[in-house]
N, C-alpha and C positions, 0 to 999 in steps of 0.2 A: 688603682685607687684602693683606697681603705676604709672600711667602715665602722665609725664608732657611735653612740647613742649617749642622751642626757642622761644622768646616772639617775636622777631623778623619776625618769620614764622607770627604771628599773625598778629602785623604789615602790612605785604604785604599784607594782604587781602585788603587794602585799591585798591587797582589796580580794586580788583572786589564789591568796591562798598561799604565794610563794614570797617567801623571807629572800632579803636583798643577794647573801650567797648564792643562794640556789637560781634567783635571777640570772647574776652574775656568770654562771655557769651554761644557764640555758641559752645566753644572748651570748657565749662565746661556740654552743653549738649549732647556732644559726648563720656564724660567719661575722658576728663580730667580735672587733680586736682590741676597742680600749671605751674610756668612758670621757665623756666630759663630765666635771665635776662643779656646784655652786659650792664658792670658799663660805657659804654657811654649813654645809655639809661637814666641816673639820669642827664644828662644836659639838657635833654627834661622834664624831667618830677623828680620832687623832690621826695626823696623817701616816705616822708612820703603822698604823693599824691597819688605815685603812692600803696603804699599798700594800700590805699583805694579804687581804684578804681577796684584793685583786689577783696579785701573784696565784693566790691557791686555786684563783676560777682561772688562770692563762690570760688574765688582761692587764693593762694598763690604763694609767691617767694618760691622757692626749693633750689634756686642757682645762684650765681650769678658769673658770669667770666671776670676775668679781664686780659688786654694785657701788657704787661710792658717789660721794659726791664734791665731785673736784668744784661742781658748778656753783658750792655756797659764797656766797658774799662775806659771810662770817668769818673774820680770820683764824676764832680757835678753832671754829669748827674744819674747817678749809684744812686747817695743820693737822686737824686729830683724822681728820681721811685719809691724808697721805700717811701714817703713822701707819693707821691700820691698813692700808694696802699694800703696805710694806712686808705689813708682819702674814696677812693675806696672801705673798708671793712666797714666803718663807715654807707659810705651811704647803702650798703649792708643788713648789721645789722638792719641797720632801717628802710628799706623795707621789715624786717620779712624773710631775707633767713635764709637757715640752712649753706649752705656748700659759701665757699669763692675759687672759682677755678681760678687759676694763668696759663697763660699761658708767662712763663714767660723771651722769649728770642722774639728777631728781628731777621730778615736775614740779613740786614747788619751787625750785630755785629760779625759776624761766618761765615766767609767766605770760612777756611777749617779745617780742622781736628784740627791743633794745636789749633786755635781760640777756638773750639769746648770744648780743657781741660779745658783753661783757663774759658769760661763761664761756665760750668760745676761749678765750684769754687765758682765762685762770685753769681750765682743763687744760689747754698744752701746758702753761708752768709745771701742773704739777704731775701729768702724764711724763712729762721727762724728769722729773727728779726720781719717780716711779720706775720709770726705764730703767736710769741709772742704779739704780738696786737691784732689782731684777736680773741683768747680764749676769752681773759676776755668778748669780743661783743658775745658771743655763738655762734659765728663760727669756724665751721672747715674749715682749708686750704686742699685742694685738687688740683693734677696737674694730666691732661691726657695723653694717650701715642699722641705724636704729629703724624703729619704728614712728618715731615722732618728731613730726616737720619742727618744732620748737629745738629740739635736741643738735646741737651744732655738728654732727656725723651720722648724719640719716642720709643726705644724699651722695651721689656717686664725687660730686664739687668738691663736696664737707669732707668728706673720708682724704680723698689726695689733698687736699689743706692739710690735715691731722698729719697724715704721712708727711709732709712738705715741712712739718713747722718742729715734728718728733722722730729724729732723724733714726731711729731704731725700730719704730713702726711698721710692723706689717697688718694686713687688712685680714679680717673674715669675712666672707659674704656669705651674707644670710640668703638664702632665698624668697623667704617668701616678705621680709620686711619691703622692699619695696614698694610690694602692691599696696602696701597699708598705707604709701604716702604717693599710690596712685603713681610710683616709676614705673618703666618697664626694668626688669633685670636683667635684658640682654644687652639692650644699650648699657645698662651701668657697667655690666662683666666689660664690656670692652674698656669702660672707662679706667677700671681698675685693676684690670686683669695681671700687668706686670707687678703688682703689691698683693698678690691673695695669698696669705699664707694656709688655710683650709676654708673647710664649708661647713654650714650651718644647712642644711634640708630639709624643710618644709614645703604643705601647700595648704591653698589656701579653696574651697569652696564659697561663692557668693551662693549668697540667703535671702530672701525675702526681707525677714525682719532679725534683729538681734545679735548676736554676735559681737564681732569687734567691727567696727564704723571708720570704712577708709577716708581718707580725707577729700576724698570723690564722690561721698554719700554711699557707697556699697556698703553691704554686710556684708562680713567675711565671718564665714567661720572655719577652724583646721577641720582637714579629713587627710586620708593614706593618699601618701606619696603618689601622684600616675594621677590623680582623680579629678584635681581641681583645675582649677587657672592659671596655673603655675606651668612653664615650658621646663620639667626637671629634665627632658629626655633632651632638648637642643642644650640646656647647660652643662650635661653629663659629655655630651659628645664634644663641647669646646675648650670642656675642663680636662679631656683625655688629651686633647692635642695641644695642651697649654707646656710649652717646653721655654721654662723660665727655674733659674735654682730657689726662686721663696717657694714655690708649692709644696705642699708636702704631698699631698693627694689623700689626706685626710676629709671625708664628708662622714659629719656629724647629725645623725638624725635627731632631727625635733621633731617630737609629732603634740601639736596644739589641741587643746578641747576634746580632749576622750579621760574616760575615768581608767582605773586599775583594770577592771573585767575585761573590757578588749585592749588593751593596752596590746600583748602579746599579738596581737591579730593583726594591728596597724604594723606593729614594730616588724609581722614576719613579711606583712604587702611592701614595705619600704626594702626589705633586705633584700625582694627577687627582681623589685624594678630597678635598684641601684647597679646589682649583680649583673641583669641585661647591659649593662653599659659599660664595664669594668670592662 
């Protein structure tokens, strides 16, 4: 397995002093290989920039994810999403990622359940018309289980629907999204384990008070990998023995709710308990 991080995470280290290069560089001599990237990240920095300056620290794009909203009612709006996710895969492509990950509803668009069918609908239309752009760039489209039960690909159900209805789909499993809607993730990893094309890596601490509020009533808030409620160490061990040709065996560290200062600190506790498992 391979490990790459939110380029974002890398970013923040700017708080403790170190410019995105120099990030770049440190998180390639701790053992990681590439970055996920937010397609708002290409209005800062053009893609083909930005894969060079990759290249000069020894990484790559892995992946890149974009926010859209397939989920509007509105027709222009609905058209002008898939426009720009279009042009979103483009820049993608050309920063060298492999996978094109869509997250692809708002919360205002689904407000409750009936909403919930209707974008359900109009996210696969235009998640394949998205597809079909995307191949020919040698991107796969990929969608994660979300965090919110309104979001029609939050559960393990919703995700093989997604895959069932967008014949080019492969899945990211988040880790730690589940608990936010109160699943377990090892049931779900069985559910979907023949569609995972990589991993998102998270955990999640329950709190007292504050934080993000699972649909179970718990606080969650993020902490380093190993620490929380989260089984990363039974998903590391079933993701070693997952012998299917979608994995890549890319795991993507997210690490939730820490600032810039310890960023680095979280980032280096995630890199020796993944390492334990590889």
């Amino acid at each position: 397995m391979k490990l790459a991080v939110f380029a974002t995470h890398l970013r923040a280290m700017s708080a403790a002093g170190m410019d995105f290069p120099a990030a770049l560089k440190w998180a390639r001599s701790i053992g990681i290989e590439a970055v996920e990237a937010d397609t708002g990240e290409f209005k800062i920095m053009p893609a083909d920039a930005y894969r060079e300056i990759l290249g000069a620290a020894g990484m790559r794009m892995i992946s890149a994810h974009h926010l859209c909203r397939l989920s509007a009612a509105d027709e222009d709006v609905y058209e002008e999403e898939i426009k720009n996710s279009i042009a979103a895969a483009e820049q993608a492509a050309a920063a060298g990622a492999k996978y094109f990950m869509l997250v692809p509803a708002a919360v205002q668009d689904i407000p409750d359940a009936a909403a919930k069918t209707r974008a359900r609908e109009s996210i696969i239309r235009g998640a394949n018309r998205i597809a079909a752009a995307a191949g020919p760039m040698g991107l796969t489209l990929t969608m994660e289980n979300f965090s919110k039960v309104l979001f029609p690909f939050s559960t393990a159900a919703e995700l093989n629907d997604m895959a069932d209805n967008i014949p080019s789909l492969e899945l990211t499993l988040d880790s730690g999204n589940f608990r936010c809607i109160a699943a377990d993730v090892m049931s779900a990893y069985e559910e979907i384990k023949h569609r995972i094309a990589f991993c998102h890596i998270k955990d999640w601490a329950v709190i007292a008070e504050g934080g993000l509020k699972a649909t179970d009533g718990l606080s969650l808030r993020g902490c380093p990998a190993g620490r929380g409620v989260i089984p990363i160490g039974e998903l590391m061990f079933r993701l070693k023995h997952l012998r299917h040709r979608g994995f890549s065996g890319w795991l993507v560290i997210e690490q939730e709710s820490v600032g810039g200062e310890v960023m680095a600190e979280h980032l280096e506790t995630a890199v020796r308990l993944l390492n334990a498992y590889r």
